[in-house]
DSSP file (Angstrom, degrees, kcal/mol; ACC not computed):
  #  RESIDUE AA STRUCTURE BP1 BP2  ACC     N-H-->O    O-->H-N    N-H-->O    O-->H-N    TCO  KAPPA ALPHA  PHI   PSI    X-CA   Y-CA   Z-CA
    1    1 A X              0   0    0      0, 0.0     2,-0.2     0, 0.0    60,-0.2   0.000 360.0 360.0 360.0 135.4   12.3  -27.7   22.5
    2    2 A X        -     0   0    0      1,-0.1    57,-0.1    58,-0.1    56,-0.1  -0.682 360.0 -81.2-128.6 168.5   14.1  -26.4   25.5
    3    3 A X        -     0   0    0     55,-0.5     2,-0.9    -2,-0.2    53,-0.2  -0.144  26.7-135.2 -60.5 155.8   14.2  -22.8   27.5
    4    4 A X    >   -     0   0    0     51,-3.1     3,-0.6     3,-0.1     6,-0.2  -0.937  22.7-170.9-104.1 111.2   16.2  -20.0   26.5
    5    5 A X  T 3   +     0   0    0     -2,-0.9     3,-0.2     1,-0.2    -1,-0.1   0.283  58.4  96.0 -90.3  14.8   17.5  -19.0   29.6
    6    6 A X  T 3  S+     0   0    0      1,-0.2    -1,-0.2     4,-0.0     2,-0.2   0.598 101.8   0.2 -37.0 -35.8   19.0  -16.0   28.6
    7    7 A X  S X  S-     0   0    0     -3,-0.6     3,-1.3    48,-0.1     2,-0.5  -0.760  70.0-121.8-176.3 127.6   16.2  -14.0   29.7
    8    8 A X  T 3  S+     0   0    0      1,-0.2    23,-0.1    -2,-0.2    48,-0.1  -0.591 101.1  19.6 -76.9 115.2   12.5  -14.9   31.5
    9    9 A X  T 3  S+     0   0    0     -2,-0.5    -1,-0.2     1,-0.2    22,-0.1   0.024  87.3 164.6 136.6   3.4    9.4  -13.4   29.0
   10   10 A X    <   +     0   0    0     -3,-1.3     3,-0.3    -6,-0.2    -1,-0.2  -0.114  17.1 153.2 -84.1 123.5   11.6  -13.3   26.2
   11   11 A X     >  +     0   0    0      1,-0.2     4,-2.1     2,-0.1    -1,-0.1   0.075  38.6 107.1-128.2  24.8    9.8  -13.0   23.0
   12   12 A X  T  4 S+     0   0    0      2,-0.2     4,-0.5     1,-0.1    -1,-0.2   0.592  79.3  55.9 -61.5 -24.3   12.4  -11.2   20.6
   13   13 A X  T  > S+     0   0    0     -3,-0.3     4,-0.6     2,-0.2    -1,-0.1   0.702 116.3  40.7-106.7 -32.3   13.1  -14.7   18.5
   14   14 A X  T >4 S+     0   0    0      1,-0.2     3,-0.7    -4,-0.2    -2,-0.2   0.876  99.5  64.7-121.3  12.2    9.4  -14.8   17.8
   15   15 A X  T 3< S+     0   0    0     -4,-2.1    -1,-0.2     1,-0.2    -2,-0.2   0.770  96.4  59.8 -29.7 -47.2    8.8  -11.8   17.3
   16   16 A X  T 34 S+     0   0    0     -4,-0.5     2,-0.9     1,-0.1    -1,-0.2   0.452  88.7  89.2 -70.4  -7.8   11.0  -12.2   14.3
   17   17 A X  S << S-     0   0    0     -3,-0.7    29,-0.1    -4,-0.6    -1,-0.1  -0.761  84.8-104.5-100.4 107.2    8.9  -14.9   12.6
   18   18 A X        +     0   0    0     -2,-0.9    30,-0.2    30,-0.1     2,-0.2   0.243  63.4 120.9 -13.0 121.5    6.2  -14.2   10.3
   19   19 A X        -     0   0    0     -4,-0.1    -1,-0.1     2,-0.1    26,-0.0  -0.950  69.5-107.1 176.0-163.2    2.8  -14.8   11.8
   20   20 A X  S    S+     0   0    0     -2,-0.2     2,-0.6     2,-0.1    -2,-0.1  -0.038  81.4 109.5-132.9  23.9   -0.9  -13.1   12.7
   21   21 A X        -     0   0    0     -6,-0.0    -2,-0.1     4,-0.0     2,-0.1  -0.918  65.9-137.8-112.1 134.3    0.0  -13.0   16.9
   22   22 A X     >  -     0   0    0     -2,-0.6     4,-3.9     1,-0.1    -2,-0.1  -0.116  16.2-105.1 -97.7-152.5    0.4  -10.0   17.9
   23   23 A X  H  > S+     0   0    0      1,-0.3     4,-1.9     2,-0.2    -1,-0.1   0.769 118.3  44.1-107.1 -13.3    3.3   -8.9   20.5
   24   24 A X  H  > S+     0   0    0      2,-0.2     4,-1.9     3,-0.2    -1,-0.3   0.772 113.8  50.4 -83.9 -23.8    1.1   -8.4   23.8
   25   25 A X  H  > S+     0   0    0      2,-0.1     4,-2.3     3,-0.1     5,-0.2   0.971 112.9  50.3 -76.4 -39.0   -0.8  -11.9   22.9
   26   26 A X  H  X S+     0   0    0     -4,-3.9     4,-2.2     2,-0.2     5,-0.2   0.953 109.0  49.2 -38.4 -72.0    3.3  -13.4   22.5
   27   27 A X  H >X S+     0   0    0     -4,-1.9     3,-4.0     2,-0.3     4,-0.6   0.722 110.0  54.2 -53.1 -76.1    4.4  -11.9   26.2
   28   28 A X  H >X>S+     0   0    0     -4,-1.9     4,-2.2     1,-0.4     3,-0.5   0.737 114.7  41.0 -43.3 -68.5    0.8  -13.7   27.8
   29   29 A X  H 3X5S+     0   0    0     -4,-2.3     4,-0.8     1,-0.3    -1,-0.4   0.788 118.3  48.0 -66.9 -18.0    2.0  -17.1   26.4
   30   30 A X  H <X5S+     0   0    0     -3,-4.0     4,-0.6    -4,-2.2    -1,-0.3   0.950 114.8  41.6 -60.5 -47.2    5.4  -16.3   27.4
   31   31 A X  H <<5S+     0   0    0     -4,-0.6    -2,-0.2    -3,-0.5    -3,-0.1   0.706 117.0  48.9 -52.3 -42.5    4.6  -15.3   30.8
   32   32 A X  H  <5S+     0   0    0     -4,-2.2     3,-0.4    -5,-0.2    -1,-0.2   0.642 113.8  52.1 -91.3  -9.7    2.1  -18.3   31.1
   33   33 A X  H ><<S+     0   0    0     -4,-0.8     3,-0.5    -5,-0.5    26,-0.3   0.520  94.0  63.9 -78.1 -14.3    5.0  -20.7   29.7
   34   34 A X  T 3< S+     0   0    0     -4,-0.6    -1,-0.2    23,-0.2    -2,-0.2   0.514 104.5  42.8-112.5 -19.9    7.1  -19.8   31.8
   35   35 A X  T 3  S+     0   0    0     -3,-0.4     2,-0.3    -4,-0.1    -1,-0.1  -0.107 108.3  80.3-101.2  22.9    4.4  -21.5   35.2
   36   36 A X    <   -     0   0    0     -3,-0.5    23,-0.5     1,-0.1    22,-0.3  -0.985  59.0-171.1-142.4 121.3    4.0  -24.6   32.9
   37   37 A X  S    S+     0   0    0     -2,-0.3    23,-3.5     1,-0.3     2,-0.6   0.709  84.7  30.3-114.0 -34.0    6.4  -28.1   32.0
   38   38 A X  E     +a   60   0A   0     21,-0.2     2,-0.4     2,-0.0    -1,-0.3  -0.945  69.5 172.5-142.3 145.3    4.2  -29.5   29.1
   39   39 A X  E     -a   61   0A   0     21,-2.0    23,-1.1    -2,-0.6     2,-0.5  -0.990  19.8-151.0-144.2 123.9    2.1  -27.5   26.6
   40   40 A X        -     0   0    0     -2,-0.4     2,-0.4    21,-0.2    23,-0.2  -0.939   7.8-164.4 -88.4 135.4    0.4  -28.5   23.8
   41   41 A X        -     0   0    0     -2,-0.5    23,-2.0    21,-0.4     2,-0.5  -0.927   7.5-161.9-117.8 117.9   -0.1  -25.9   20.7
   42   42 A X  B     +b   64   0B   0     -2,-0.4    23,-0.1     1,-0.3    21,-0.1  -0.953  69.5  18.9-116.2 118.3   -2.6  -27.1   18.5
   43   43 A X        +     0   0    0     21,-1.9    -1,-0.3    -2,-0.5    22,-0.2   0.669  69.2 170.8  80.8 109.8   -2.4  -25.2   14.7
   44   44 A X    >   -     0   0    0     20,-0.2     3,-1.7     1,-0.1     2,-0.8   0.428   7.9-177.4-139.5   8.2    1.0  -23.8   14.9
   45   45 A X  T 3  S-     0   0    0      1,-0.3    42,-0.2     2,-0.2    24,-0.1  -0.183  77.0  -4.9  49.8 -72.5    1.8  -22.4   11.2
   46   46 A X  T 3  S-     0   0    0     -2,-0.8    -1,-0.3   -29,-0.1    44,-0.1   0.138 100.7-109.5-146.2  15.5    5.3  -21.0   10.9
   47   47 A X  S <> S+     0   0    0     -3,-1.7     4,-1.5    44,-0.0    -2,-0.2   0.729  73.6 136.7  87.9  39.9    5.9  -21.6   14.6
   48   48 A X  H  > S+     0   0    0     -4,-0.3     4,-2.4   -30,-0.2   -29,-0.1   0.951  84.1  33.4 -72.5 -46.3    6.0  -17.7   15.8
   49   49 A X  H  > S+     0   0    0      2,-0.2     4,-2.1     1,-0.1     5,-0.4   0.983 116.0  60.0 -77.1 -25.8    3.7  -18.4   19.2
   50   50 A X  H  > S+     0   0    0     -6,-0.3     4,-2.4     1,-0.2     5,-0.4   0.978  99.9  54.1 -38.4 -78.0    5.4  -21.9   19.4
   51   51 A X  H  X S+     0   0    0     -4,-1.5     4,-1.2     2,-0.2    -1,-0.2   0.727 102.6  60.7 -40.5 -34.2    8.7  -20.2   19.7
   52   52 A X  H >X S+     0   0    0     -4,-2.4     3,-2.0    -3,-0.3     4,-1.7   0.999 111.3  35.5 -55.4 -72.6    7.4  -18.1   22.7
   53   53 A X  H 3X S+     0   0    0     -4,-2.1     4,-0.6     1,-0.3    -2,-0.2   0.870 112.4  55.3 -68.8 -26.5    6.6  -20.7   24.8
   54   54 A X  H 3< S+     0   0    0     -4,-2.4    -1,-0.3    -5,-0.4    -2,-0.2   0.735 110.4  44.9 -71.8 -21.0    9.1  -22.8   23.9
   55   55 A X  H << S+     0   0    0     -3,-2.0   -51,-3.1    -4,-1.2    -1,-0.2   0.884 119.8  54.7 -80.0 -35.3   11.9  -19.9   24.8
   56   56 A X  H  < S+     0   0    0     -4,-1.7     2,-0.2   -53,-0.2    -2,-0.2   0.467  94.3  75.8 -48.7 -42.5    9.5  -19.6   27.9
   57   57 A X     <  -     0   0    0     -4,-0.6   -23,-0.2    -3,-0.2   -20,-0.1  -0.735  53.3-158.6-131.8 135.3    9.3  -23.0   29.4
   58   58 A X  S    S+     0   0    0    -22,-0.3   -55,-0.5   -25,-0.2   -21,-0.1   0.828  89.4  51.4 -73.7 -27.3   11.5  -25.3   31.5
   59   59 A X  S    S-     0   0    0    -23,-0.5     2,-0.4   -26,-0.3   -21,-0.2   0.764 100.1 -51.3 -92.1-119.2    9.3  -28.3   30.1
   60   60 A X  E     -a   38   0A   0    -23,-3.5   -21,-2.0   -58,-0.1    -1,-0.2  -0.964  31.2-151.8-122.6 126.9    8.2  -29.6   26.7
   61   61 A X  E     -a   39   0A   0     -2,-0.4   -21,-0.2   -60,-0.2     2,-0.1  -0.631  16.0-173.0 -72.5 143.2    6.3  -28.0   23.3
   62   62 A X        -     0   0    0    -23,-1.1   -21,-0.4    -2,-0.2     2,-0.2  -0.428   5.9-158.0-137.1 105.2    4.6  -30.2   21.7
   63   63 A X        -     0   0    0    -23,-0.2     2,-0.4    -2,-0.1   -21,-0.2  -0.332   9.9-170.8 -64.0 119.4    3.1  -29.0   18.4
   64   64 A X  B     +b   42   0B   0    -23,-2.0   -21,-1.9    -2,-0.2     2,-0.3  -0.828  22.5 142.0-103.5 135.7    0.2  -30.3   16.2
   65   65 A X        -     0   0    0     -2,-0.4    19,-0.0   -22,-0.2   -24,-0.0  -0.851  51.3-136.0-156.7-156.1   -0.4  -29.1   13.1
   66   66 A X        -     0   0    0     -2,-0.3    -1,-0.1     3,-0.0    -2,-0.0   0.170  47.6-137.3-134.6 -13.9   -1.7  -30.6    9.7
   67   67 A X  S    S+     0   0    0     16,-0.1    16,-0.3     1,-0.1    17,-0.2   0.836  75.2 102.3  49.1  38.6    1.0  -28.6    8.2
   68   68 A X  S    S-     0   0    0      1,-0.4    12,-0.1    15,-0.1    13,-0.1  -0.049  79.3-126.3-144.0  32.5   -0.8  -27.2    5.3
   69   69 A X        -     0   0    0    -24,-0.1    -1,-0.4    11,-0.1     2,-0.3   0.200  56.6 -21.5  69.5-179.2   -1.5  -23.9    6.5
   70   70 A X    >   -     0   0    0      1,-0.2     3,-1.2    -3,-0.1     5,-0.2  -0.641  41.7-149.2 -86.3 138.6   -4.9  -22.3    6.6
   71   71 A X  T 3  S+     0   0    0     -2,-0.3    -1,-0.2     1,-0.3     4,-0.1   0.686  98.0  58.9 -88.3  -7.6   -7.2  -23.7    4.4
   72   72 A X  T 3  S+     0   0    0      2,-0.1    -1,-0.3     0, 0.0     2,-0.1   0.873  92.1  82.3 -62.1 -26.7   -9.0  -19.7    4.2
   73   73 A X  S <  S-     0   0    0     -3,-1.2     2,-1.7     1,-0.1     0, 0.0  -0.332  85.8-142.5 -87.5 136.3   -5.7  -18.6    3.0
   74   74 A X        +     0   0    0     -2,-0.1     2,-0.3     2,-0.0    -1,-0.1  -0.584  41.0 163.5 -98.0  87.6   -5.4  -19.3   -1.1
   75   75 A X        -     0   0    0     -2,-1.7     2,-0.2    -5,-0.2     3,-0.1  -0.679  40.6-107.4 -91.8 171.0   -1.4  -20.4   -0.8
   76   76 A X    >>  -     0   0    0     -2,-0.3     3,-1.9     1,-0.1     4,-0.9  -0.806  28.2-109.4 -99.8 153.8    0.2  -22.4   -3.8
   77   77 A X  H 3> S+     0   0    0      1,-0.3     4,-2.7    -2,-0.2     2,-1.5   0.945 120.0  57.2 -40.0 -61.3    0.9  -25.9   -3.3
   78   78 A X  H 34 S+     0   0    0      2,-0.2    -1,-0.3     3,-0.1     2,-0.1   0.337 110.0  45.6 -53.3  20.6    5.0  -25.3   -3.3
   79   79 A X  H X4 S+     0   0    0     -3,-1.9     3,-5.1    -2,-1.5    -2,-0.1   0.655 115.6  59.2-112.0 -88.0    4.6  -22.3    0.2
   80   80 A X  H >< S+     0   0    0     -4,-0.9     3,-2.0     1,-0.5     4,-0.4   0.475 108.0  37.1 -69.9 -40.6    2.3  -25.4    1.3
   81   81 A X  T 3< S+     0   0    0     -4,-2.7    -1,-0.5     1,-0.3     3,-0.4   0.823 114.4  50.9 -71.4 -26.3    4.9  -27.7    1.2
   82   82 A X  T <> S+     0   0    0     -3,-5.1     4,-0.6    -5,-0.3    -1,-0.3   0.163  86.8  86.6 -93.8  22.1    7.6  -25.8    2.5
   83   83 A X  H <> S+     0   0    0     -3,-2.0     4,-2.5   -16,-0.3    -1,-0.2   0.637  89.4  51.6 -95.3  -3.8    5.8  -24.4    5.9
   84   84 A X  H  4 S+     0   0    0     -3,-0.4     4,-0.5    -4,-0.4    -1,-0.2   0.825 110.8  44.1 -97.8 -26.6    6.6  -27.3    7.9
   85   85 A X  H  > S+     0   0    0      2,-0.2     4,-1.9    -4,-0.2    -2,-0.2   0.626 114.9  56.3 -40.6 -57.1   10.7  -27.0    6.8
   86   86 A X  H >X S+     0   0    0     -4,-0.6     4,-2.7     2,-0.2     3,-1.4   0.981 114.1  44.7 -54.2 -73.3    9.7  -22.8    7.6
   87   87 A X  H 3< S+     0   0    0     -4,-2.5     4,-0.3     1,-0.3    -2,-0.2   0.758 109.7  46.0 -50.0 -39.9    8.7  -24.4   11.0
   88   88 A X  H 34 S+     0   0    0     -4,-0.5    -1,-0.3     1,-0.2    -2,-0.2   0.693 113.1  50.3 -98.1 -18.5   11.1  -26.4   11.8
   89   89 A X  H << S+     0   0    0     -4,-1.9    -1,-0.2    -3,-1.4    -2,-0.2   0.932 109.6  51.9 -74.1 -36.9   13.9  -23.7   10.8
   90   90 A X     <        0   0    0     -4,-2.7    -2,-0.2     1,-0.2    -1,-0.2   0.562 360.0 360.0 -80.4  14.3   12.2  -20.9   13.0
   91   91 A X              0   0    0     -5,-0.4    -1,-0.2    -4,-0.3    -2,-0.2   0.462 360.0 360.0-114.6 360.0   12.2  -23.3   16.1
């Protein structure tokens, strides 16, 4: 996942994605992606703070998940199965 060099903090694309980070905790992980070449994210749901650092950062994302969402959260199987397709569309 590579920078968007359009503009340095920029956290407009994940803003737009459904997700429980709010928009001052995005700009820190933009700000701190932005001093950093490889970052790991571990639990990364429907990729909104992923996309912040990854717009952020000259380097590399590299995302972990289990892809089956939070186990608190009561989803139905068919959201479970489609968040990792969800991920891969907002990145």
């Amino acid at each position: 996942m590579g920078r968007d060099t359009s503009s340095s903090g920029n956290i407009e694309k994940a803003k737009a994605i459904y997700g429980w980070m709010e928009e001052d905790e995005l700009q820190w992980l933009a700000d701190h992606a932005a001093t950093h070449r490889r970052i790991v994210e571990l639990g990364c749901f429907l990729g909104r703070s992923t996309r912040a650092l990854a717009d952020n950062t000259d380097g590399v994302v590299y995302a972990l998940d289990n892809w089956m969402g939070p186990m608190e959260v009561d989803l139905d199987t068919d959201i479970r199965k489609e968040l990792l397709p969800n991920f891969k569309a907002n990145l």
